[in-house]
C-alpha positions in Angstrom: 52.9 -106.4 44.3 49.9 -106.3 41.2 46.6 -105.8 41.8 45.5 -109.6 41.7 48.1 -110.6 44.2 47.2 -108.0 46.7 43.8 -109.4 46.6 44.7 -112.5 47.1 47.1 -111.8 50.4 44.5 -110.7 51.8 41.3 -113.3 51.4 44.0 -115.7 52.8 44.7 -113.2 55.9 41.2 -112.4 56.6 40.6 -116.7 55.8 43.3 -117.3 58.6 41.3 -115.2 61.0 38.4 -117.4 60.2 36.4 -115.3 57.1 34.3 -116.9 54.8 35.3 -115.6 51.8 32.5 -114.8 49.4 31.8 -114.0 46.2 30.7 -110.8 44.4 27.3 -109.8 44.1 26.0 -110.2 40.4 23.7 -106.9 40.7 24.9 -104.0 40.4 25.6 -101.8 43.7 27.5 -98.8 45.4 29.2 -100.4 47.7 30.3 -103.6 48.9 27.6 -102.7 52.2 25.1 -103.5 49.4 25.7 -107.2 48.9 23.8 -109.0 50.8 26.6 -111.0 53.0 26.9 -107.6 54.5 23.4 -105.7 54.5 21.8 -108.6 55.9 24.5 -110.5 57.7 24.7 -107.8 60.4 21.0 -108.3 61.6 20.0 -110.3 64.5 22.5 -112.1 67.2 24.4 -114.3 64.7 27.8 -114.6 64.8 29.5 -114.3 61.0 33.0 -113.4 59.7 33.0 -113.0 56.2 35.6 -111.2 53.2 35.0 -110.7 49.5 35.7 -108.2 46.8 33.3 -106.1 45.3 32.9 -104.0 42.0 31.4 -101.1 43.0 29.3 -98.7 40.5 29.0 -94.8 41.1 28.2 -93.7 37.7 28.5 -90.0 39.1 32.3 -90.6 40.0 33.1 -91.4 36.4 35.3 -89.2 34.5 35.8 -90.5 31.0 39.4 -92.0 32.2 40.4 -89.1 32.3 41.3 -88.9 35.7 44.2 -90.8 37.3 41.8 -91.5 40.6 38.9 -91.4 39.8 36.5 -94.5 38.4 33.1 -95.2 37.8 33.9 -99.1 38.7 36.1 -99.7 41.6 36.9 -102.6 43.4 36.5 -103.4 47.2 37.4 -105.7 49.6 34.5 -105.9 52.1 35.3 -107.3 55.4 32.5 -108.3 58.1 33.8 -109.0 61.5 30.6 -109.8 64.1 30.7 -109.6 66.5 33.3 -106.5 66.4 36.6 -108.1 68.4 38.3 -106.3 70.4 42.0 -106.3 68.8 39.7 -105.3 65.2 42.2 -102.8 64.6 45.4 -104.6 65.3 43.7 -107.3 63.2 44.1 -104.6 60.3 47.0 -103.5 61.1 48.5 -106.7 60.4 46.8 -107.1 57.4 48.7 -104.0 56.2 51.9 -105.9 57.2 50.6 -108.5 54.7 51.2 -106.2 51.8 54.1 -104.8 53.0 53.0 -102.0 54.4 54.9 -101.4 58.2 53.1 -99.1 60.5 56.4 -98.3 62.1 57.3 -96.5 58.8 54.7 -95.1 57.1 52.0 -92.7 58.7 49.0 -94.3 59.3 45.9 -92.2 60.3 42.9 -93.3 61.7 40.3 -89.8 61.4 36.8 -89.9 62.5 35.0 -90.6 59.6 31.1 -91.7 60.0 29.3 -93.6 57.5 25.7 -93.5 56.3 23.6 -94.9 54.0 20.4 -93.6 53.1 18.8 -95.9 50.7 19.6 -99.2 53.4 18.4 -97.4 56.5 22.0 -97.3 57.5 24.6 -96.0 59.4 27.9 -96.4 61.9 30.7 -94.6 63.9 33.8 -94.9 61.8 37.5 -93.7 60.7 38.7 -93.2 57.4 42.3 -94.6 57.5 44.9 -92.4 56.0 48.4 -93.9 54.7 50.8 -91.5 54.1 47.8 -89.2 53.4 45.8 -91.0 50.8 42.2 -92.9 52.0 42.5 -96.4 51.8 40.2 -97.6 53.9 37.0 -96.9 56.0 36.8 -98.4 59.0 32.9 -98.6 60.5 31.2 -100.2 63.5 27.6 -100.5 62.3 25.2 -99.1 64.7 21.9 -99.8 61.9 20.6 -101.8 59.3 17.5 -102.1 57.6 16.4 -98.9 60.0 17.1 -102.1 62.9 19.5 -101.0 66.1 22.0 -103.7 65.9 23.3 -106.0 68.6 25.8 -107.2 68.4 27.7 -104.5 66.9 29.7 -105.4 63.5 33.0 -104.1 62.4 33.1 -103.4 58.8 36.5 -103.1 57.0 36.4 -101.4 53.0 39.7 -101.7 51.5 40.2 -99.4 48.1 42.1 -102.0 46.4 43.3 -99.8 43.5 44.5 -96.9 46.0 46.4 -99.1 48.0 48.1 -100.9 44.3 49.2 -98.0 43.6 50.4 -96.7 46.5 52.3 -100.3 46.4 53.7 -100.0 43.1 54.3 -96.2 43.5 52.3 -95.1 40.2 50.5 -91.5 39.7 47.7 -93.2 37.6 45.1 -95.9 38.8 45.3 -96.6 34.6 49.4 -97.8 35.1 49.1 -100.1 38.1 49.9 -104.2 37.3 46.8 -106.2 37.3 48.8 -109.3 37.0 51.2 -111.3 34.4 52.7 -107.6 33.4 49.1 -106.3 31.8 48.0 -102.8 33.0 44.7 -102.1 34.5 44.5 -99.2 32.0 44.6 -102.5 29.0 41.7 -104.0 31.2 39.9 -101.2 32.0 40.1 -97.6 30.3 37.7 -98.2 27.5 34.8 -99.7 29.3 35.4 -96.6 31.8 35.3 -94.5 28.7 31.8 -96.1 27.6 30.2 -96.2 31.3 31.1 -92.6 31.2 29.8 -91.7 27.8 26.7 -93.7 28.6 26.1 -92.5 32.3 26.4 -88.6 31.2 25.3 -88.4 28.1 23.2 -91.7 26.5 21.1 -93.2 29.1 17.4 -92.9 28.4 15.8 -91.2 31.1 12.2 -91.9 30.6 13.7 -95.5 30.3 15.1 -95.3 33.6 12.6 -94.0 35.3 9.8 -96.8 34.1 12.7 -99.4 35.3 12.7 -98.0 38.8 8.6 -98.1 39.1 8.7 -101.4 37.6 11.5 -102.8 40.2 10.2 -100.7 43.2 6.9 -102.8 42.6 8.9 -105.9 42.0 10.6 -105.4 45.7 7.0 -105.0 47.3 5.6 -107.9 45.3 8.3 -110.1 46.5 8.0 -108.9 50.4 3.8 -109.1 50.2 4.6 -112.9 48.9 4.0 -115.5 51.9 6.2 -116.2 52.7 8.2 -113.1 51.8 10.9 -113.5 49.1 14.0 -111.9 50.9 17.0 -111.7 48.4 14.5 -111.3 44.8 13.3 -108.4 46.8 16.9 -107.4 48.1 18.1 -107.5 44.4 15.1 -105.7 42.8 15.6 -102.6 45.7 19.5 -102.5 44.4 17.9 -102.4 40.7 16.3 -98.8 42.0 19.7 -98.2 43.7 21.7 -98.2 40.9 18.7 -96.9 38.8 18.9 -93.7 41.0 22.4 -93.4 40.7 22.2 -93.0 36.6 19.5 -91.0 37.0 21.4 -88.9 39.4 24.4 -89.0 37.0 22.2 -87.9 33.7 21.5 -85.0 36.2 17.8 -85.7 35.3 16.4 -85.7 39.6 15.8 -82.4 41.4 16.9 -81.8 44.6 13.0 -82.3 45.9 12.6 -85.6 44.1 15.8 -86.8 45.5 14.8 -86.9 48.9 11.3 -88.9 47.6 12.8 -91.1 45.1 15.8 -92.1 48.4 13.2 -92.6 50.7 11.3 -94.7 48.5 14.6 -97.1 47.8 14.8 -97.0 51.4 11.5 -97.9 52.6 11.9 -101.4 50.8 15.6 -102.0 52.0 14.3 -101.6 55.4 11.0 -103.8 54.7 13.5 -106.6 53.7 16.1 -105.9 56.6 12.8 -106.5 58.9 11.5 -109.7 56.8 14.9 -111.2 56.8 15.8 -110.5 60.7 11.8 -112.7 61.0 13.2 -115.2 58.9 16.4 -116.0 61.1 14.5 -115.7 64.1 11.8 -118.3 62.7 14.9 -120.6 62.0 16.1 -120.3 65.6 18.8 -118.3 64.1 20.7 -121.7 63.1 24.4 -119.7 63.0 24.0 -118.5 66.9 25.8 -121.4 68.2 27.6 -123.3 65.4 30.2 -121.0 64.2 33.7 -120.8 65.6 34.9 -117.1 65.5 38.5 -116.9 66.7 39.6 -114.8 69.1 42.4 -113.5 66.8 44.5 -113.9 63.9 45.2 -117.0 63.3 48.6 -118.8 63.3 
């Protein structure tokens, strides 16, 4: 099975168990936690199922592609079940049976795992799932957002799409997997790893980056001291300083002492936002608490 029909199987599972499937952000972030449909999505008492993939950018995990599993840029599937059913993990499961992938034959590990997320206030009680020995998956129920205690809980799925490819197409390189129509991800991808490498570690302009993350940190405030508050301009100005920190972080240009300051400050506006979004719903009369149909399993 290539990459782009692995994808594929499974927006139409998670569709079938009534997902909405979304769209990548077009900022750059960490994580698929980051985009919005996730971050925000989990406040308040809204029901919401929702899927997409996600480039994901940790300029710190680059290695020149060099490395056969290791990237600077990977792709996730995000999945956002809320509230959290109760068969979530048999719902995954099956979802492995999509690709092929039978529990009854292959080791499947489920090992406490819990996630946390500084710069968005957040954190949850989770597994990392094993196959055969290699992650795949992280598996969260979200206890915070935004610093907020959320209720109802959410279940979070992250699929590593190009771990389980090449698990799929048994290859020792993330470079040799199938993309699609017989063209390697290494002919889509090596050189721009090679360049986000050569930039991260060694090119980036510090003093650059630095006057980018005052300038976007103000942007964020701006945008939340606007009335009425501009929630997603201000979401995607705090994931400017996000992945702002993160090449600084890569350039090895932030002490340990101005880590914690320059985190905290990401932080505080992720969590201003998480607040003025959650008032926003609730001034709405939360218009999704009563309108969605959520399924109470996987669908036929």
């Amino acid at each position: 099975m290539d990459l782009q029909t692995l994808i594929l199987d499974l927006q139409r599972y998670w569709a079938d168990c009534g997902c909405i499937i979304q769209q990548p952000y077009d900022v750059e972030v960490g994580a698929g936690t980051m985009h919005p449909e996730s971050f925000l999505r989990v406040l308040g008492p809204e029901p919401y199922r929702v899927a997409y993939v996600q480039p994901s950018r940790r300029p710190a995990d680059a290695r020149y592609g060099e490395n056969p599993f290791r990237l600077g840029r990977h792709l996730q599937l995000q999945v956002i079940l809320k509230p959290s059913p109760d068969d979530v993990q048999e719902l995954y499961l099956k979802s492995l049976g999509v690709l092929g992938i039978d529990p009854a034959v292959h080791d499947i590990r489920f090992e406490e795992d819990n996630w946390e997320s500084p710069t968005l206030g957040a954190w949850g009680v989770g597994w990392q799932v094993l196959l055969d020995g290699m992650e795949i998956t992280q598996f969260t129920y979200f206890q915070q957002a935004g610093g907020i205690e959320l209720s109802p809980i959410s279940a979070e799925l992250t699929y590593g799409l190009e771990r389980i490819a090449m698990f799929l197409q048994r290859k020792d390189s993330i470079y040799d997997i199938e993309w699609g129509g017989g063209v390697a991800y290494g002919a889509v991808r090596l050189e721009d790893e090679r360049e986000s490498s050569i930039y991260g570690f060694e090119v980036a302009d510090v003093e650059m980056l630095r006057r980018h993350f005052e300038d976007w940190e103000s942007e964020a405030k701006r945008c939340l001291e606007h009335e009425p508050p501009l929630v997603i301009p201000a979401v995607e100005a705090t994931l400017k300083t996000s992945h702002l920190f993160n090449l600084l972080d890569a350039r090895g240009a932030i002490s340990v002492t101005e880590r914690v300051g320059l985190i905290a400050r990401v932080r505080r506006n992720a969590v201003a936002a998480a607040r003025a979004s959650l008032e926003q719903r609730e001034a709405l009369g939360f218009p999704l608490a009563g309108d969605v149909d959520i399924p109470s399993g996987e669908a036929d």
